[in-house]
PyMOL Python script that loads the backbone (N, CA, C, O; Angstrom):
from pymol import cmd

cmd.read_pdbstr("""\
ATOM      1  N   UNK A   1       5.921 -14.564 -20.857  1.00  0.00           N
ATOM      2  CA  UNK A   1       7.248 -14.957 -20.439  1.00  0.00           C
ATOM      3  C   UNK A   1       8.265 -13.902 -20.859  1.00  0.00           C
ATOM      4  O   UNK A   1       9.147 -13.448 -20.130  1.00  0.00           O
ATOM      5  N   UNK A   2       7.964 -13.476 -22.493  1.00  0.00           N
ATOM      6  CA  UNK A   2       9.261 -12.761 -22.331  1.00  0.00           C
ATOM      7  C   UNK A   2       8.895 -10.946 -21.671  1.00  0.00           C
ATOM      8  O   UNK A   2       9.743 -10.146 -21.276  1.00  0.00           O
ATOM      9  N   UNK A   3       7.666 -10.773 -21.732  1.00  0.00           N
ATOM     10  CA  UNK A   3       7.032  -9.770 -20.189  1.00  0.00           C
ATOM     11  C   UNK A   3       8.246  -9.645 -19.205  1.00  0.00           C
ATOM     12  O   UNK A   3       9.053  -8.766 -18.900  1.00  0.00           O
ATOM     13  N   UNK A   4       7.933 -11.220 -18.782  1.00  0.00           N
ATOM     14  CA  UNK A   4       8.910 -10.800 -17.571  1.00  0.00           C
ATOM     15  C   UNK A   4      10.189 -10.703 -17.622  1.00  0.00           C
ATOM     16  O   UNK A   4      10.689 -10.105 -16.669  1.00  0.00           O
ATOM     17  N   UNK A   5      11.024 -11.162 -18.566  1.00  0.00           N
ATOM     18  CA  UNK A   5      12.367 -10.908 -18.839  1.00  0.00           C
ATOM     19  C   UNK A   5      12.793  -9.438 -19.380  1.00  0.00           C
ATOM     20  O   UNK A   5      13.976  -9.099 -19.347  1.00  0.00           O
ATOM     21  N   UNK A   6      11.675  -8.494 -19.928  1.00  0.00           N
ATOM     22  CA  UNK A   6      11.840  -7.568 -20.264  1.00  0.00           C
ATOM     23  C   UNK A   6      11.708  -6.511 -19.008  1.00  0.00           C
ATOM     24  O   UNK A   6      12.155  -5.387 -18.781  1.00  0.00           O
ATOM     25  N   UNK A   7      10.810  -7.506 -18.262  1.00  0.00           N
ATOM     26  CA  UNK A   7      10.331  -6.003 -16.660  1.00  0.00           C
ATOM     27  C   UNK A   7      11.757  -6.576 -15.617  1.00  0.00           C
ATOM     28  O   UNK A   7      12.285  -5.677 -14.963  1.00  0.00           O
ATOM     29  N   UNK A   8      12.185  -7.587 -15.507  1.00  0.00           N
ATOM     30  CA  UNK A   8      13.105  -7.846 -14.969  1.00  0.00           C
ATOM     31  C   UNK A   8      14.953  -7.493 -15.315  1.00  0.00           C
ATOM     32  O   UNK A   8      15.984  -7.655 -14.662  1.00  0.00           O
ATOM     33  N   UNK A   9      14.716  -7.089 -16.328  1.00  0.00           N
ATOM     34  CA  UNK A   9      15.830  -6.323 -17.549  1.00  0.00           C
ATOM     35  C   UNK A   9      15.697  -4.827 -17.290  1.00  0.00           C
ATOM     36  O   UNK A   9      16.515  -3.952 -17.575  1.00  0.00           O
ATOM     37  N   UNK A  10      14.625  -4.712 -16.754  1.00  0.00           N
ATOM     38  CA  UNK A  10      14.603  -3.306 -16.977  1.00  0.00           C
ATOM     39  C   UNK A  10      14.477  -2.896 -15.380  1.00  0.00           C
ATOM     40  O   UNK A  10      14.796  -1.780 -14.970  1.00  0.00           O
ATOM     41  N   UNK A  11      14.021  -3.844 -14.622  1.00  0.00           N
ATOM     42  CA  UNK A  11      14.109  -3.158 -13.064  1.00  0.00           C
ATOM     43  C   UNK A  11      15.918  -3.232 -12.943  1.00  0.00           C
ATOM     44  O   UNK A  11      16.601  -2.284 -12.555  1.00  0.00           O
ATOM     45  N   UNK A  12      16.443  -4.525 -13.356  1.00  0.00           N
ATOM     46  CA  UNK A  12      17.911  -4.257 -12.974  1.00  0.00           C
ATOM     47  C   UNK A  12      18.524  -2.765 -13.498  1.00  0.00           C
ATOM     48  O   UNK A  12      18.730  -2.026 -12.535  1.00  0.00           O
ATOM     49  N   UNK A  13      18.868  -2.146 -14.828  1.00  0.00           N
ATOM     50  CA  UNK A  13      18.408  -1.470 -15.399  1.00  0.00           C
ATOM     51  C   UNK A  13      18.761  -0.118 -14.157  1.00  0.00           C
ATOM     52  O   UNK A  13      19.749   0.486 -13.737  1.00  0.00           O
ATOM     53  N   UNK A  14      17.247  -0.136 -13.931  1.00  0.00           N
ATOM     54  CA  UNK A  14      16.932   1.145 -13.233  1.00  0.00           C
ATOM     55  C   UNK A  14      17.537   1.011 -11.659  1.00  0.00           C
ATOM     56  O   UNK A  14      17.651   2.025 -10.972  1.00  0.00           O
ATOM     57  N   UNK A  15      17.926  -0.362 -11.129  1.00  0.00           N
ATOM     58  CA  UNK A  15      18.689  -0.439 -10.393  1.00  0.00           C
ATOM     59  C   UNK A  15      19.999  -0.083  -9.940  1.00  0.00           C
ATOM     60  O   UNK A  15      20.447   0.666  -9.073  1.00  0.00           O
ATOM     61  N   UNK A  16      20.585  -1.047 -11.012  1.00  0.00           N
ATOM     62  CA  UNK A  16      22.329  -0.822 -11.250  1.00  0.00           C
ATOM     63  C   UNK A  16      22.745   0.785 -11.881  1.00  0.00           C
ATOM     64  O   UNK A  16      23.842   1.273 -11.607  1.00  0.00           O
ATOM     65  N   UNK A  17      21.967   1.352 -12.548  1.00  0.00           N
ATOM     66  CA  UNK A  17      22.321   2.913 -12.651  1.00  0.00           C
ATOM     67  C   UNK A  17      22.804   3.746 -11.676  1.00  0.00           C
ATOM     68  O   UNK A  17      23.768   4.461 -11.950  1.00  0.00           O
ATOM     69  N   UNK A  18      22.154   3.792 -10.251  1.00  0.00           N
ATOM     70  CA  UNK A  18      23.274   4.798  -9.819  1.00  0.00           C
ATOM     71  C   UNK A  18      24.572   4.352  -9.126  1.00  0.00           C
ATOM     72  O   UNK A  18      25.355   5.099  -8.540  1.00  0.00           O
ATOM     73  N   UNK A  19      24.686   2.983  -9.283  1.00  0.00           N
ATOM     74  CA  UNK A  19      25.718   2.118  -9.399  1.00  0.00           C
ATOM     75  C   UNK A  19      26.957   2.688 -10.382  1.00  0.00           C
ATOM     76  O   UNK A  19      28.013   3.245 -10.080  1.00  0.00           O
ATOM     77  N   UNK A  20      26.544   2.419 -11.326  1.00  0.00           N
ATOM     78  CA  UNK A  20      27.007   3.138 -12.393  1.00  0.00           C
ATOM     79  C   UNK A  20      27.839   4.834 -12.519  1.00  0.00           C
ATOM     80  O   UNK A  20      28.897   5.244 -12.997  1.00  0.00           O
ATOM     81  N   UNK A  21      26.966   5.289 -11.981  1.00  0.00           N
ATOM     82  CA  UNK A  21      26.859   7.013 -11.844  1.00  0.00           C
ATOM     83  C   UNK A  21      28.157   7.332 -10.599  1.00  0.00           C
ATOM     84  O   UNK A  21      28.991   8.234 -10.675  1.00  0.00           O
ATOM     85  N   UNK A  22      28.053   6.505  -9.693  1.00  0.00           N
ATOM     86  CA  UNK A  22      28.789   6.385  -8.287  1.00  0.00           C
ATOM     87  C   UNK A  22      30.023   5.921  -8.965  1.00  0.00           C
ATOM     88  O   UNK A  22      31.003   6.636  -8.756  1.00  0.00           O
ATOM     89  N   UNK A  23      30.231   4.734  -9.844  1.00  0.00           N
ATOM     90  CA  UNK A  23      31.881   4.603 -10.295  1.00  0.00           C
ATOM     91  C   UNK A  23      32.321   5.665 -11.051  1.00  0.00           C
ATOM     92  O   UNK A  23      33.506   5.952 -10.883  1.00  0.00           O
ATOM     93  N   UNK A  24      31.877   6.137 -11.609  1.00  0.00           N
ATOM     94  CA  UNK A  24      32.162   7.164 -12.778  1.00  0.00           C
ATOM     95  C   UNK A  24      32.723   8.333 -12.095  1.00  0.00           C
ATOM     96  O   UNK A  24      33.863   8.433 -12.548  1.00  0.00           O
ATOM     97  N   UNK A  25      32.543   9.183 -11.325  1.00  0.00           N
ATOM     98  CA  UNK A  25      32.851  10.162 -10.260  1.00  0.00           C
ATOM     99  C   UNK A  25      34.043   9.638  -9.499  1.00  0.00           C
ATOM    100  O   UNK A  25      34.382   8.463  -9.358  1.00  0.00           O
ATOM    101  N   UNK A  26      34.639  10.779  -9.016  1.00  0.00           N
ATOM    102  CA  UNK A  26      36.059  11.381  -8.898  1.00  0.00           C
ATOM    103  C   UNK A  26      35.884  10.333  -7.415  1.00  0.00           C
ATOM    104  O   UNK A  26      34.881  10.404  -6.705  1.00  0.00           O
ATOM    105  N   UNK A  27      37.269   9.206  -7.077  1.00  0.00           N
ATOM    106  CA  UNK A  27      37.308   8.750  -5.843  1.00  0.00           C
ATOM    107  C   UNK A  27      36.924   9.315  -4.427  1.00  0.00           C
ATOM    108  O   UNK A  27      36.073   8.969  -3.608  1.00  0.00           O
ATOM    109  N   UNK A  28      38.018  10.472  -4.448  1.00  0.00           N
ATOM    110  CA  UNK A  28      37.747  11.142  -3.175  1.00  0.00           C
ATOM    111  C   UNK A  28      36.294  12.051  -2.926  1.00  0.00           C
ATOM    112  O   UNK A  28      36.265  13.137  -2.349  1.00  0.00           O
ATOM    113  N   UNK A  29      35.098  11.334  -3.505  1.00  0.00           N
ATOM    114  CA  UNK A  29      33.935  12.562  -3.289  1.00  0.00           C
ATOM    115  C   UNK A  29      32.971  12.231  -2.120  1.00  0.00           C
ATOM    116  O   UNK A  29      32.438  11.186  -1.745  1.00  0.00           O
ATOM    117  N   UNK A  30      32.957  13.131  -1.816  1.00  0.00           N
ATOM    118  CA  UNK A  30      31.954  13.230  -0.446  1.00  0.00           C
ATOM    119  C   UNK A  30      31.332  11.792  -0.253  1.00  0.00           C
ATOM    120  O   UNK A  30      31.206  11.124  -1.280  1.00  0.00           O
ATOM    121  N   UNK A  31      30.897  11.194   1.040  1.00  0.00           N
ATOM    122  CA  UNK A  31      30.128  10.170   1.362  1.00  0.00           C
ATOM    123  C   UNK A  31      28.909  10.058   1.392  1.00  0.00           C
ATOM    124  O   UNK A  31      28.318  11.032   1.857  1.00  0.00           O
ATOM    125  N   UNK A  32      28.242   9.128   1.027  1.00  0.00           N
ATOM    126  CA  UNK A  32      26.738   9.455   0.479  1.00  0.00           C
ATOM    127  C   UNK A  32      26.036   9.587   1.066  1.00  0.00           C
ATOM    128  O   UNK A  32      26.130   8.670   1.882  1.00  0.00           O
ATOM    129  N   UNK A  33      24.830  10.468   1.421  1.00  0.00           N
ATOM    130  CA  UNK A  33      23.668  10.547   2.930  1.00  0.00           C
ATOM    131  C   UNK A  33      23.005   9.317   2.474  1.00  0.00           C
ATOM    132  O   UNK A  33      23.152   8.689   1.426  1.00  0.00           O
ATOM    133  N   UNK A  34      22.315   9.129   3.389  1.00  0.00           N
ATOM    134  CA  UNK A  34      21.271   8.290   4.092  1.00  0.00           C
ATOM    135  C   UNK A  34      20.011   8.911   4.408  1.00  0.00           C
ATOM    136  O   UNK A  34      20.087   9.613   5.416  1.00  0.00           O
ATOM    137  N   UNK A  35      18.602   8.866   3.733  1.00  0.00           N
ATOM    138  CA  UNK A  35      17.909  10.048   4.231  1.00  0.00           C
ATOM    139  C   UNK A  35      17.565   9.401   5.501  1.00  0.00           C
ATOM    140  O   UNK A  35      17.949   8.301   5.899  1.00  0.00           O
ATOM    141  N   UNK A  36      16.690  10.346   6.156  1.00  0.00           N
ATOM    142  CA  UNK A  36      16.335   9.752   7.722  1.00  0.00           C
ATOM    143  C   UNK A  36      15.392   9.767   7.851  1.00  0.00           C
ATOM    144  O   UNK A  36      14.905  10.853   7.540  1.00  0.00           O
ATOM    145  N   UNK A  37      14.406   8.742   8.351  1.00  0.00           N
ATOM    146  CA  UNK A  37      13.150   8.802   8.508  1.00  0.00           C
ATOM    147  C   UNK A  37      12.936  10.009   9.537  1.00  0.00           C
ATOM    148  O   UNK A  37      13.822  10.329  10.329  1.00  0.00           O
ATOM    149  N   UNK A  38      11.408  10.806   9.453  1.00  0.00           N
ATOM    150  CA  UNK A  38      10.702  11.689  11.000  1.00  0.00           C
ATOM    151  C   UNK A  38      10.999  10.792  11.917  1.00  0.00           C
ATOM    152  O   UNK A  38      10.847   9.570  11.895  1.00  0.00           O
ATOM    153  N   UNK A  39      11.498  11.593  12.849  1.00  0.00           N
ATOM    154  CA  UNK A  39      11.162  10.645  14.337  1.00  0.00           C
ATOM    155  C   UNK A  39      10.158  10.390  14.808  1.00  0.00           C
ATOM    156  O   UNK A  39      10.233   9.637  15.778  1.00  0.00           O
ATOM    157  N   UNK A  40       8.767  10.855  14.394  1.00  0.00           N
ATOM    158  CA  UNK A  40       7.189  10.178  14.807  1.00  0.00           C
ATOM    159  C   UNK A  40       7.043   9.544  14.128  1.00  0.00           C
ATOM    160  O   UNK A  40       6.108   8.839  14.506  1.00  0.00           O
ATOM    161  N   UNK A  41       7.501   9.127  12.867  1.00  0.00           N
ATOM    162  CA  UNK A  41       6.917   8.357  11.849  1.00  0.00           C
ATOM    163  C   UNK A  41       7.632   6.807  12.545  1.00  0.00           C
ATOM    164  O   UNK A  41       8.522   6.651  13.381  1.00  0.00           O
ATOM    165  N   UNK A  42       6.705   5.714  11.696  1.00  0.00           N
ATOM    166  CA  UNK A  42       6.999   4.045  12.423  1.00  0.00           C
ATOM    167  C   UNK A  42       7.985   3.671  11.562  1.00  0.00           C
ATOM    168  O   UNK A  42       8.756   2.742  11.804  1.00  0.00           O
ATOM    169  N   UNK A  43       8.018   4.498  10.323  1.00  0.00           N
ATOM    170  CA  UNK A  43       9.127   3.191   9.609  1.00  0.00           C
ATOM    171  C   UNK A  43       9.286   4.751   8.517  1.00  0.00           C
ATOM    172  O   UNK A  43       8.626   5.789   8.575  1.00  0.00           O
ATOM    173  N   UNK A  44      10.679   4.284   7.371  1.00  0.00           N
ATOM    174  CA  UNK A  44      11.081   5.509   6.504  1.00  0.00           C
ATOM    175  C   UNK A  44      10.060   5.714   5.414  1.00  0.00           C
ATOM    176  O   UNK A  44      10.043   6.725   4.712  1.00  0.00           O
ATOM    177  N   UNK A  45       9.155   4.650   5.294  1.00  0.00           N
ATOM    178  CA  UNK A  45       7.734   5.502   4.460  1.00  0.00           C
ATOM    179  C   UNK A  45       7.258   6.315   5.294  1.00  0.00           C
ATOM    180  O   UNK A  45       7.511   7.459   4.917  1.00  0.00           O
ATOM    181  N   UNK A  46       6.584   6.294   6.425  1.00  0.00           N
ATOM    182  CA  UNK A  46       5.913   7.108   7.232  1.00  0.00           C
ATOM    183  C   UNK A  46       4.343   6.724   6.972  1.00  0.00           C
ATOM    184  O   UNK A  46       4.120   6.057   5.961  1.00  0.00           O
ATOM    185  N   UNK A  47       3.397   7.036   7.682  1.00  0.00           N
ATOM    186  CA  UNK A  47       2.311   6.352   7.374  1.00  0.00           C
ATOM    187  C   UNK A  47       1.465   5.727   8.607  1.00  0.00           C
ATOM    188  O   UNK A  47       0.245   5.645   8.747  1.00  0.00           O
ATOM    189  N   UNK A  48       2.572   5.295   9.496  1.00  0.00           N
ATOM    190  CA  UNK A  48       1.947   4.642  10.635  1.00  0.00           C
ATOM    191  C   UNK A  48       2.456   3.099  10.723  1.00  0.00           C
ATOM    192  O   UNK A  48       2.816   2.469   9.729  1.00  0.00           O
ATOM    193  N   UNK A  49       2.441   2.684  11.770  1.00  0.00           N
ATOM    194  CA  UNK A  49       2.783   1.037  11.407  1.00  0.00           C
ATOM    195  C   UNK A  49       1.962   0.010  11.423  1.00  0.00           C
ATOM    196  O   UNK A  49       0.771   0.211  11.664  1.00  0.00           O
ATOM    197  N   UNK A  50       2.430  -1.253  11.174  1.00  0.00           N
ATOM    198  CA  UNK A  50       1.634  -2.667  11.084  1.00  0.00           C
ATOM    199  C   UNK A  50       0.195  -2.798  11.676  1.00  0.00           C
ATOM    200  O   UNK A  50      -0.823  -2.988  11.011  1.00  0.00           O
ATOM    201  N   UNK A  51       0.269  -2.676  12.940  1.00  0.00           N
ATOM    202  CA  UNK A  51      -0.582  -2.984  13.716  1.00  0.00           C
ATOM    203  C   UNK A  51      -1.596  -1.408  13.686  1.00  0.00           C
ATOM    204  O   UNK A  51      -2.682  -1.580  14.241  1.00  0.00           O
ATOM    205  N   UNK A  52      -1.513  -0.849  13.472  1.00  0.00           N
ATOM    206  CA  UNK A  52      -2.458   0.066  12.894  1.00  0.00           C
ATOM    207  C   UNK A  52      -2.964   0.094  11.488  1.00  0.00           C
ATOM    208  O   UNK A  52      -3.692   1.039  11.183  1.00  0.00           O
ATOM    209  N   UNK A  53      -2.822  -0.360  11.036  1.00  0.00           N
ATOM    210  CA  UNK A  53      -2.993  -0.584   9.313  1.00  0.00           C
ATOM    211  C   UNK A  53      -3.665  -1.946   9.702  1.00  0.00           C
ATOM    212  O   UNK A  53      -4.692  -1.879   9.028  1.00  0.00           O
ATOM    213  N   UNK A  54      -3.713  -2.940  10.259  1.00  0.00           N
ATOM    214  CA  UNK A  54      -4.611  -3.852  10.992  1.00  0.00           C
ATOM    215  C   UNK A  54      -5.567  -3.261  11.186  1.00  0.00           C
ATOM    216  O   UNK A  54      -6.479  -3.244  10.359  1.00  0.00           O
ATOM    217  N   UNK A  55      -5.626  -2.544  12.458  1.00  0.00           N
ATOM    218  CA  UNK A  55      -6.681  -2.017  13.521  1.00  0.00           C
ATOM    219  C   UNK A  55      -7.852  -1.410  12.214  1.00  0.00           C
ATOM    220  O   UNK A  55      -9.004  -1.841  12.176  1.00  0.00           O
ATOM    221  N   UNK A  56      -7.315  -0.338  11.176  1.00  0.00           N
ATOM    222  CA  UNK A  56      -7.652   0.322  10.058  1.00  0.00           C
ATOM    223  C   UNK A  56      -8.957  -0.496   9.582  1.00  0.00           C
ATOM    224  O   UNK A  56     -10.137  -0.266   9.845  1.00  0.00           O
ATOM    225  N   UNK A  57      -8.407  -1.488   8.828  1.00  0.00           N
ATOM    226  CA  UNK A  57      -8.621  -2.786   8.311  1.00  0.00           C
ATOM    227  C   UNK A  57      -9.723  -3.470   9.304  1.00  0.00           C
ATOM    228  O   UNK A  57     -10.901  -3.198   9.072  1.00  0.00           O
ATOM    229  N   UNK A  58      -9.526  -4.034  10.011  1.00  0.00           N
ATOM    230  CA  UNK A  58     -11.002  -4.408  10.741  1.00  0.00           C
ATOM    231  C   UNK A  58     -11.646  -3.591  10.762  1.00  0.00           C
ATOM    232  O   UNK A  58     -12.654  -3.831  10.096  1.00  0.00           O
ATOM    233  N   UNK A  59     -11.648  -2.271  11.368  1.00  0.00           N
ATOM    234  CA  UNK A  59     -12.502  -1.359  11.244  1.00  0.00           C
ATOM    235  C   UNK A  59     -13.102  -1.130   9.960  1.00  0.00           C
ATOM    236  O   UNK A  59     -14.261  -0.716   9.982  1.00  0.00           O
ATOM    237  N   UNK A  60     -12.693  -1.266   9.128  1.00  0.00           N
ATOM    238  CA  UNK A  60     -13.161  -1.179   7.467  1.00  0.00           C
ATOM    239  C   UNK A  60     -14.275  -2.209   7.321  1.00  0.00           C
ATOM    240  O   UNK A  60     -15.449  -2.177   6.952  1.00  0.00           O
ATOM    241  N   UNK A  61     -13.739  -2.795   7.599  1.00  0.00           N
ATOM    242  CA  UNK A  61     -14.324  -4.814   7.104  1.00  0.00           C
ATOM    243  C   UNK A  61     -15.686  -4.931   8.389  1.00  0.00           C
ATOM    244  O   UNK A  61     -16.245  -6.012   8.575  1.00  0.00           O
ATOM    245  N   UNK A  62     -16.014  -3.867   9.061  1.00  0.00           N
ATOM    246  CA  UNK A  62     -17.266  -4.037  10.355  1.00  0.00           C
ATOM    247  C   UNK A  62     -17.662  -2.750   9.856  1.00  0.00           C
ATOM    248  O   UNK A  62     -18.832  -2.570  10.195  1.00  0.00           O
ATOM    249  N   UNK A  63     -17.266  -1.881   9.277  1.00  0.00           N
ATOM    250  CA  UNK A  63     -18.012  -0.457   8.815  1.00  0.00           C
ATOM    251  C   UNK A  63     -19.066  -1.614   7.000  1.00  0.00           C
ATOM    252  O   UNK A  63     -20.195  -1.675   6.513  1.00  0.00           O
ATOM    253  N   UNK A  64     -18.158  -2.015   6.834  1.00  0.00           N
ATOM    254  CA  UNK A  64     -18.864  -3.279   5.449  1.00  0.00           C
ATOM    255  C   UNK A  64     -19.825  -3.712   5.645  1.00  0.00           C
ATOM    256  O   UNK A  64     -20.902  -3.439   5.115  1.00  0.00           O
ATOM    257  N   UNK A  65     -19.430  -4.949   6.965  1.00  0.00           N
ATOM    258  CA  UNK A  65     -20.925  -5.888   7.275  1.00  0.00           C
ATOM    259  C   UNK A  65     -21.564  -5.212   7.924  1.00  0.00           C
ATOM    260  O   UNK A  65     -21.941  -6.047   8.746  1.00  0.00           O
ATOM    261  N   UNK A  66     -22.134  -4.047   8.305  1.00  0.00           N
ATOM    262  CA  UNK A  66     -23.105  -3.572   9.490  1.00  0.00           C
ATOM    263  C   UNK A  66     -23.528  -2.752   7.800  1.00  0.00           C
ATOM    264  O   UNK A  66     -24.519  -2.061   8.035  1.00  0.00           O
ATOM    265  N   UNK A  67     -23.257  -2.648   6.737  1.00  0.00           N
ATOM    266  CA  UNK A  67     -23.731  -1.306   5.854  1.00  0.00           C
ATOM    267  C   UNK A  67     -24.232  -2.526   5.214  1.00  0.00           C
ATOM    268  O   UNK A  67     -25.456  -2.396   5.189  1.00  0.00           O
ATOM    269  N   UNK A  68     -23.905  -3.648   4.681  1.00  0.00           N
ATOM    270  CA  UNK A  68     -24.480  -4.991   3.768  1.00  0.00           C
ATOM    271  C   UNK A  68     -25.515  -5.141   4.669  1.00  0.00           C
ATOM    272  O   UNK A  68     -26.556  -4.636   4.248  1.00  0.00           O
ATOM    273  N   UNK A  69     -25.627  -5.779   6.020  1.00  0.00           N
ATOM    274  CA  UNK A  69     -26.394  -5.962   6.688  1.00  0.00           C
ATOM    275  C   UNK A  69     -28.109  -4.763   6.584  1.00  0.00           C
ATOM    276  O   UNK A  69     -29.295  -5.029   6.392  1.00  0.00           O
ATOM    277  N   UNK A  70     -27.522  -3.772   6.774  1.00  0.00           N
ATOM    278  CA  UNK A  70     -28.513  -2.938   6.547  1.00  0.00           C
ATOM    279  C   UNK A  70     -29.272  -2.941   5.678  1.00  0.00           C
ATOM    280  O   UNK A  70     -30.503  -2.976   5.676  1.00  0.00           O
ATOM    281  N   UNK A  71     -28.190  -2.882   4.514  1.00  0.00           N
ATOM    282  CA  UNK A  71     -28.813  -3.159   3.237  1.00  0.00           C
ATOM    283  C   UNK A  71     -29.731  -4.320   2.514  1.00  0.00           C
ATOM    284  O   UNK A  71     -30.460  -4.155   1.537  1.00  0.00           O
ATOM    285  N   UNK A  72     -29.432  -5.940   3.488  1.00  0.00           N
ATOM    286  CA  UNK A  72     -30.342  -6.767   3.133  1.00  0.00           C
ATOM    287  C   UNK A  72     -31.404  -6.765   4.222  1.00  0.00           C
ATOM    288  O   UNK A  72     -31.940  -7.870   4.299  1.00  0.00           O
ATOM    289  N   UNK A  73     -31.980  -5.684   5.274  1.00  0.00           N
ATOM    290  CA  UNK A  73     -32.888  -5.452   6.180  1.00  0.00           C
ATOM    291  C   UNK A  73     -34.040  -4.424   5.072  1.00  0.00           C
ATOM    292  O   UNK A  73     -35.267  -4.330   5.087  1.00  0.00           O
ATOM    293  N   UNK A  74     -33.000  -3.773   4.187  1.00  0.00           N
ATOM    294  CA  UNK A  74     -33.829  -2.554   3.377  1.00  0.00           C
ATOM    295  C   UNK A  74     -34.417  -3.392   2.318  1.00  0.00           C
ATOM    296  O   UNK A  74     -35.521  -3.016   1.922  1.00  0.00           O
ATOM    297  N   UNK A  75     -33.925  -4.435   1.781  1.00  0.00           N
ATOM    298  CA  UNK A  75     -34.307  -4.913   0.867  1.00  0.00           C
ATOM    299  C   UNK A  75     -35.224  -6.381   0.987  1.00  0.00           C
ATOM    300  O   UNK A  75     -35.606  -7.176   0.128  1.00  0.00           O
ATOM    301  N   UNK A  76     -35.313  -6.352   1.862  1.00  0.00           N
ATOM    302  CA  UNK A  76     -36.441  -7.271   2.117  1.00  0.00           C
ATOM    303  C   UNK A  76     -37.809  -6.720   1.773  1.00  0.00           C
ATOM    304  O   UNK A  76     -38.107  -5.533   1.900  1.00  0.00           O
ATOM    305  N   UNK A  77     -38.933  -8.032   1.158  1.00  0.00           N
ATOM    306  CA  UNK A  77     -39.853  -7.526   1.216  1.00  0.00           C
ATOM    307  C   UNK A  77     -41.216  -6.871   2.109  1.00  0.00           C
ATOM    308  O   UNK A  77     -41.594  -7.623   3.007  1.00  0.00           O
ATOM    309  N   UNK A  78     -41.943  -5.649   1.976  1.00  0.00           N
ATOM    310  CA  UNK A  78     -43.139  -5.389   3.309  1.00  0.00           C
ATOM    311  C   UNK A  78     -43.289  -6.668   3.419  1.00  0.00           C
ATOM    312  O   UNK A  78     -42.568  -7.360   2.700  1.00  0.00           O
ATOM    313  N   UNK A  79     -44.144  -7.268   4.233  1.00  0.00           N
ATOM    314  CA  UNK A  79     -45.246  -8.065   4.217  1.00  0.00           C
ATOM    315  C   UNK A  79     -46.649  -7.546   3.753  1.00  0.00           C
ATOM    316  O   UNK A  79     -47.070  -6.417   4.007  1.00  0.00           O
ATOM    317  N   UNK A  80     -47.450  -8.684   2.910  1.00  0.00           N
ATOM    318  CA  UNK A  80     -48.422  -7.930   1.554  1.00  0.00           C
ATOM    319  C   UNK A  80     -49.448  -7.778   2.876  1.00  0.00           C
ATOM    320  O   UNK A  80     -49.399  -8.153   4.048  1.00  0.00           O
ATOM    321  N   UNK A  81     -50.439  -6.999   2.023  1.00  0.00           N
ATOM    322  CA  UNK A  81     -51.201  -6.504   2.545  1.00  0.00           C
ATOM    323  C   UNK A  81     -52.613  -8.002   2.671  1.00  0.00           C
ATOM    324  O   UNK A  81     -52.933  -8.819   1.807  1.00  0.00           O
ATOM    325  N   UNK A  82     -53.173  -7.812   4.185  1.00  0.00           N
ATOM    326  CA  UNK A  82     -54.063  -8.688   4.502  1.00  0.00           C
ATOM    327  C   UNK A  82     -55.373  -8.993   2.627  1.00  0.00           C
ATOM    328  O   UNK A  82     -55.801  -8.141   1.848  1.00  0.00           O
ATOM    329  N   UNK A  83     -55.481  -9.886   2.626  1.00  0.00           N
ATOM    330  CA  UNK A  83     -56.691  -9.886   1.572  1.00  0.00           C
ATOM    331  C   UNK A  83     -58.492  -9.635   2.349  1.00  0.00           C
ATOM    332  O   UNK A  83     -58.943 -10.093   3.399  1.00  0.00           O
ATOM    333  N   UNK A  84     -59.339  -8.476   1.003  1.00  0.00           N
ATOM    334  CA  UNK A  84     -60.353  -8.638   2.004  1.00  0.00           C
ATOM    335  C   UNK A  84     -61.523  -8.974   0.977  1.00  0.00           C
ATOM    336  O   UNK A  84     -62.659  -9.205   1.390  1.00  0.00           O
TER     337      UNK A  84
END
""", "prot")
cmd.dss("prot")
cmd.show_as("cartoon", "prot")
cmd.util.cbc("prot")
cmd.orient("prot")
């Protein structure tokens, strides 16, 4: 409990700082940029979007069961040998 009052103390913290930094400085100073995402990129992380990070993801999760699958075909036993 107090974990979280300390990580929550401290994200504000690292929040409200350039809050801080921004009052402190001279009124009339320049206006603040905005960075800009690439224009190919889906969103300002970049990375690709939703529905590809899906597509990703199934593909992952069928590259899995076809390699498990294999793997309990390998691990089965021969069948023993006839008795004579």
């Amino acid at each position: 409990m107090v974990n979280t009052f300390v990580a929550v103390g401290l994200g504000a913290l690292v929040a409200l700082s350039p809050l801080a930094a921004i009052a402190q400085t001279d009124g009339a100073a320049q206006p603040m940029q905005v960075a800009q995402a690439a224009p190919n990129s889906a969103h300002a992380g970049g990375g690709g979007s939703h529905g590809r990070h899906l597509r990703h993801r199934g593909n992952t999760h069928k590259e899995q069961a076809r390699a498990g699958a294999e793997h309990m075909r390998q691990m089965r036993m021969a069948p023993a040998a006839p008795k004579s």
